[in-house]
ROBA-468372 format. One record per residue (C-alpha): residue number from 1; y, z, x. Coordinates in Angstrom, 3 decimals. Example, Ala and Ser with C-alpha at 12.3 -4.5 7.8 and 13.67 -1.06 7.14 Angstrom:
NODE   resi      north         up       east
NODE      1     -4.500      7.800     12.300
NODE      2     -1.060      7.140     13.670
END
This chain:
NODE   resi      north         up       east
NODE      1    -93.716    113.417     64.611
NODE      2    -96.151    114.828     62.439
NODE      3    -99.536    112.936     61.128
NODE      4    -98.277    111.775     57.749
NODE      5    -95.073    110.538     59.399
NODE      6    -97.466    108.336     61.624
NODE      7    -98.879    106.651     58.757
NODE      8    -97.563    102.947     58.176
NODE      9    -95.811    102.292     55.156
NODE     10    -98.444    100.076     53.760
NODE     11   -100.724    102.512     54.261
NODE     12    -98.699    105.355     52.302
NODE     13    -98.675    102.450     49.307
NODE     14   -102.304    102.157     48.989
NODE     15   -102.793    106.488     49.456
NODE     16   -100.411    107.076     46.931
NODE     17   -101.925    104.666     44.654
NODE     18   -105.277    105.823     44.916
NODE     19   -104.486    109.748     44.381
NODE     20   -102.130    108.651     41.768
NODE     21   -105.531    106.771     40.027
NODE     22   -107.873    110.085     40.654
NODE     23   -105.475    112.293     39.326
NODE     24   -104.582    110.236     36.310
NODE     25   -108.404    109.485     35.590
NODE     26   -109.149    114.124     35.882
NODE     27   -105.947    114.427     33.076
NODE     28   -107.693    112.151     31.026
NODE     29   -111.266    114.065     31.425
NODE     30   -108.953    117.265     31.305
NODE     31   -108.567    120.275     31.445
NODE     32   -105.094    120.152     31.811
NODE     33   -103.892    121.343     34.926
NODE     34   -100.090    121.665     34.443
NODE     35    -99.144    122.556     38.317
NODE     36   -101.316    119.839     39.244
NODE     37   -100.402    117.475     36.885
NODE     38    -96.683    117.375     37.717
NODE     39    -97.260    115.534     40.766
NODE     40    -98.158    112.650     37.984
NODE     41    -95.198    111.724     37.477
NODE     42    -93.893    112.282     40.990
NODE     43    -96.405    110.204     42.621
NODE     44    -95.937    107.232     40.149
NODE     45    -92.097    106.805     40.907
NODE     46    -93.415    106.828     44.652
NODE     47    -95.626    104.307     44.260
NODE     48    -93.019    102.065     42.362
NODE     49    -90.729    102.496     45.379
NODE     50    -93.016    102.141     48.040
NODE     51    -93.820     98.595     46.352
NODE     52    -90.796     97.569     46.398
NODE     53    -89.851     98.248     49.970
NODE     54    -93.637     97.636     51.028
NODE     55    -93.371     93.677     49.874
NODE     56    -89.491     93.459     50.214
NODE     57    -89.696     94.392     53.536
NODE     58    -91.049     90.598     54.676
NODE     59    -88.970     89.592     52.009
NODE     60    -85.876     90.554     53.962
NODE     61    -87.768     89.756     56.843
NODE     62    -87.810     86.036     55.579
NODE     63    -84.582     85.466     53.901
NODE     64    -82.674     87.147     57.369
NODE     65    -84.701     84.504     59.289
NODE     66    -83.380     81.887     56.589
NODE     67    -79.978     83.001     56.903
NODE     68    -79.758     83.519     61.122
NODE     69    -81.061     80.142     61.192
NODE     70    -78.587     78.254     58.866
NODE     71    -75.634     79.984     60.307
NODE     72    -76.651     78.615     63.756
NODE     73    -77.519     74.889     62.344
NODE     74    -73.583     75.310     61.037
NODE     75    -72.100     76.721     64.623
NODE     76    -74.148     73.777     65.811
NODE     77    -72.286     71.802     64.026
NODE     78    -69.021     72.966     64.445
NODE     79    -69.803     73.295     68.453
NODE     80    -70.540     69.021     67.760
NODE     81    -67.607     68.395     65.679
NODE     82    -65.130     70.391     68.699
NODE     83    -67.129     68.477     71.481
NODE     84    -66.398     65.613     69.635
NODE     85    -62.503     65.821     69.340
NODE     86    -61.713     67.268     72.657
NODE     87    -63.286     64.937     74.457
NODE     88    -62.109     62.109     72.787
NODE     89    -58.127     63.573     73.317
NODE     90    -59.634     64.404     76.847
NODE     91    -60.522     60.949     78.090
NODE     92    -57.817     59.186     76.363
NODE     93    -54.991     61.638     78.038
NODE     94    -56.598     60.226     81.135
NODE     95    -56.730     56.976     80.797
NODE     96    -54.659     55.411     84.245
NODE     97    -52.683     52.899     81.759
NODE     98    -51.830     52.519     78.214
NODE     99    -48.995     53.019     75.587
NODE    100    -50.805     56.304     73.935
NODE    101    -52.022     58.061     77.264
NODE    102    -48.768     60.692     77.361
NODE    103    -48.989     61.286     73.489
NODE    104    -52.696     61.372     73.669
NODE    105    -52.294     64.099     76.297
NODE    106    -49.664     66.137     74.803
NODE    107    -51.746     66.597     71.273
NODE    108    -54.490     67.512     73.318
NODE    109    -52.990     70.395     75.208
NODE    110    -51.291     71.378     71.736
NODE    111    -54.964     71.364     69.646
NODE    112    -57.003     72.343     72.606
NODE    113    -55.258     74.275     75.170
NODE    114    -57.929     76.147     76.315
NODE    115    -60.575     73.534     76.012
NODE    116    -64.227     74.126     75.094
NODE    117    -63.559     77.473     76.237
NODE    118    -64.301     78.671     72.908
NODE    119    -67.163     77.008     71.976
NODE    120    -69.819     79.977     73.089
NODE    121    -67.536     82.582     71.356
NODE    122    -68.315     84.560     68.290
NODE    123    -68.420     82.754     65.374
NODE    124    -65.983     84.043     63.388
NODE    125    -63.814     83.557     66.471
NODE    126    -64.985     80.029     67.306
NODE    127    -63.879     79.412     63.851
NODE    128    -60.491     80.690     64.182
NODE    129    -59.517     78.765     66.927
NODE    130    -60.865     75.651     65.300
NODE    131    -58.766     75.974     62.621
NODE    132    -55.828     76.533     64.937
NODE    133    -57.140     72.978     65.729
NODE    134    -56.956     71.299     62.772
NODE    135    -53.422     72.569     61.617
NODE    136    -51.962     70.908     65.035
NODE    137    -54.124     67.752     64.547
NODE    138    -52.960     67.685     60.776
NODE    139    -49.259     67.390     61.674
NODE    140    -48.431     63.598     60.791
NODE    141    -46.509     62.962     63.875
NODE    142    -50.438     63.894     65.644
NODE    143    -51.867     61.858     62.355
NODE    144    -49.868     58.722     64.196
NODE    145    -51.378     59.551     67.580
NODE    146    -54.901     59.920     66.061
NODE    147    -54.328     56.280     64.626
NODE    148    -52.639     55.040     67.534
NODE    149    -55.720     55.683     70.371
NODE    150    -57.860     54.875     67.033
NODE    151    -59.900     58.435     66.546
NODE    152    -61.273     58.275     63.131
NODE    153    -58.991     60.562     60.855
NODE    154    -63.051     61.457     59.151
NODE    155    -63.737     63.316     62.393
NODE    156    -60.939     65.645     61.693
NODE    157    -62.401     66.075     57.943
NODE    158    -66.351     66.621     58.751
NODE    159    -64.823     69.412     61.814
NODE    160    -63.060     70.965     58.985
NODE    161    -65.943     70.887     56.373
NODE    162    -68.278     72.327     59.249
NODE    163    -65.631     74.874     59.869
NODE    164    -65.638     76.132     56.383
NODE    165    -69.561     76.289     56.038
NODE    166    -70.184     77.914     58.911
NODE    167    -67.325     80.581     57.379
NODE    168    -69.834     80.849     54.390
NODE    169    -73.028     81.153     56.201
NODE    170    -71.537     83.704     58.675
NODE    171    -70.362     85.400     55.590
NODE    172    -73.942     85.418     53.999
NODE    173    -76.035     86.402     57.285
NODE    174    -73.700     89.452     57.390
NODE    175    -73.689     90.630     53.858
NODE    176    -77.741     90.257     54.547
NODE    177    -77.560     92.414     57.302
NODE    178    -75.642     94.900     54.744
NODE    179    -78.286     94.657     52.470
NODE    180    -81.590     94.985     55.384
NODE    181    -79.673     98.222     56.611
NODE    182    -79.455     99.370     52.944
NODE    183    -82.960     98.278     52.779
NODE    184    -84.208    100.431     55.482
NODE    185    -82.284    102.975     54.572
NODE    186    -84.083    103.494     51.352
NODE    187    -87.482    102.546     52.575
NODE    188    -86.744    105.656     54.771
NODE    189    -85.947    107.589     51.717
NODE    190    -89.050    106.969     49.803
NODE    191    -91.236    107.453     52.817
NODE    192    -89.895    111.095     52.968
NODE    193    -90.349    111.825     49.857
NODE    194    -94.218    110.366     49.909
NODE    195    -94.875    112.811     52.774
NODE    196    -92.972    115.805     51.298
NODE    197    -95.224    115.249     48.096
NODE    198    -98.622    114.813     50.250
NODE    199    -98.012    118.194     51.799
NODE    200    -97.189    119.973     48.484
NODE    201   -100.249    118.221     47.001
NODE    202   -102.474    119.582     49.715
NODE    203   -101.566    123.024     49.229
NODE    204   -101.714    122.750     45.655
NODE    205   -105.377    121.495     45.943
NODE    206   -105.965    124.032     48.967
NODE    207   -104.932    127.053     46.366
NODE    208   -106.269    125.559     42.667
NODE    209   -109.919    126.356     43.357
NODE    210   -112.222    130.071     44.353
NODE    211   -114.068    129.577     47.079
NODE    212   -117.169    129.910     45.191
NODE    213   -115.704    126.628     42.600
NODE    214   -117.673    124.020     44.657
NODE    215   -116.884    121.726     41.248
NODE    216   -113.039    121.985     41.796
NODE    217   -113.161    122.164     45.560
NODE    218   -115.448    118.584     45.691
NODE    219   -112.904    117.227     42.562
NODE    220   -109.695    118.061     45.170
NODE    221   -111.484    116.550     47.892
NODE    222   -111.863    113.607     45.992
NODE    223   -108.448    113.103     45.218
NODE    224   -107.669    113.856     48.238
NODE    225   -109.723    111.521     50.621
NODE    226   -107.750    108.781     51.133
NODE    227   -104.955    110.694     52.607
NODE    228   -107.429    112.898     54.675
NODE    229   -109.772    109.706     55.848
NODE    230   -106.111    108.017     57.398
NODE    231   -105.009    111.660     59.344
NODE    232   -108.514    111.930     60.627
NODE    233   -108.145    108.261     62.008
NODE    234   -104.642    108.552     63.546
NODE    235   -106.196    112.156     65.186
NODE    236   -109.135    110.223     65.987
NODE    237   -107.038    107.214     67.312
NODE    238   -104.819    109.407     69.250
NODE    239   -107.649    111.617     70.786
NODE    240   -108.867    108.204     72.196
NODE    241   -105.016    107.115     73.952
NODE    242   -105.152    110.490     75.607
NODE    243   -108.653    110.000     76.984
NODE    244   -107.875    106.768     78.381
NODE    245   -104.559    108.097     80.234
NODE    246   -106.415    110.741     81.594
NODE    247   -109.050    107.753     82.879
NODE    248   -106.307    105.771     84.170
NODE    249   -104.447    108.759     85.630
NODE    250   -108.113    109.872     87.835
NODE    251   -108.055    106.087     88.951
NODE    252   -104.459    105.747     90.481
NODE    253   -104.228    106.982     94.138
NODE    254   -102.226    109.785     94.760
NODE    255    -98.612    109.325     94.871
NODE    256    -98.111    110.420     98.977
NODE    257   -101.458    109.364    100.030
NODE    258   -101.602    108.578    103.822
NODE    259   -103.996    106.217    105.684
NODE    260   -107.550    106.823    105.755
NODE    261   -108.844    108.776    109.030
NODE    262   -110.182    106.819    111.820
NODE    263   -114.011    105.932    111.889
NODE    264   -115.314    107.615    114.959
NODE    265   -114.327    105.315    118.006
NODE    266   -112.941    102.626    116.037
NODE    267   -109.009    102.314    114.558
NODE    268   -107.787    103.431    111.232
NODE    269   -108.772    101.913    108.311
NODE    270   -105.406    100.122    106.852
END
């Protein structure tokens, strides 16, 4: 990974911004420099993409967070809803006595063979099944039954209202996923293109000016400094990691080290 690539994306924002500034400010006090003043342009669509992926980034950040956390308050409450109406078929399929128990126990087998067993599945499947659900419990034959060991018929209305919002939230969190990929996917873009222009623009500014043009070499420093001040930090930064390893590394005892030797007339030192 090379320097520039090391610099954080915020960081790239404010750079370009500030050589964009310097170079806009010598065009104005001229001469024109038309080699040099093509990166003008350049540099300006950079900085309008960088801003929009620098502050969209929490953006996305935020909204996913929004989104992950209504689709599990819906799951919730489908998980709530399916508790509800097993459990209630469940118990009264077991009752020891009662006109409803074998009717009772037959809808439940036919809306919830498998259980809860599905509750911890993906959502989408979770969903699926519980629909499954609510077509048996629909019938009006199971209608009867539902009356009959008096469920409320609402239950069977709120699972199926839960059912479809968690469809829609499920729906949204993954189309928001689409769109964070996309996201990054540009961000990535525009970050490639910021470094591909920084390198032309130092060689540009290496090449513009005779040695003895201290003017026009001080002018291209200038423009140049922000860039140069954040490479010299992440050199500087990275000079320090390697000293510190290399501290930590002469601290560690050696890998196959054996016990110390004996002091003279005494045992070895454990």
């Amino acid at each position: 990974m090379s320097d520039l690539e090391k610099i954080p994306r915020p960081e790239k924002l404010s750079i370009a911004k500030s050589v964009l500034k310097s170079m806009q400010d010598r065009l104005t006090k001229g001469p024109k420099e038309p080699a040099l003043d093509a990166f003008i342009p350049e540099l300006d669509d950079i900085v309008t993409r960088l801003n929009t992926h620098v502050t969209g980034t929490s953006t996305v950040k935020g909204d996913r967070a929004a989104l992950l956390a209504t689709a599990d308050a819906s799951d919730d409450e489908v998980d709530t809803w399916l508790r509800h109406i097993e459990s209630y078929l469940d118990i009264e399929g077991r009752r020891r006595t009662g006109p409803n128990v074998a009717r009772a126990r037959a809808l439940h087998e036919a809306a919830f063979p498998d259980g809860l067993a599905h509750v911890d599945d993906r959502v989408i499947d979770e969903n699926n099944h519980c629909r499954d659900s609510i077509a048996v419990l629909r019938v009006p034959e199971n209608v009867a039954t539902l009356k009959a060991i008096k469920m409320p018929l609402t239950w069977v209305d709120a699972f199926e209202a839960a059912i479809t919002k968690s469809d829609a939230d499920n729906d949204a969190l993954i189309k928001g996923r689409t769109a964070k990929s996309a996201h990054i996917s540009h961000a990535q873009n525009v970050e490639e293109d910021w470094e591909d222009a920084m390198l032309r623009l130092r060689h540009n500014i290496a090449g513009r000016a005779k040695r003895s043009d201290i003017a026009k070499k001080t002018e291209g420093q200038t423009i140049l400094a922000p860039l140069l001040a954040a490479v010299k930090k992440i050199r500087i930064d990275a000079a320090a990691r390697a000293t510190r390893r290399g501290q930590e590394e002469d601290k560690a005892p050696p890998a196959n080290a054996g016990p110390e030797p004996a002091e003279p007339g005494g045992n070895p030192t454990p």
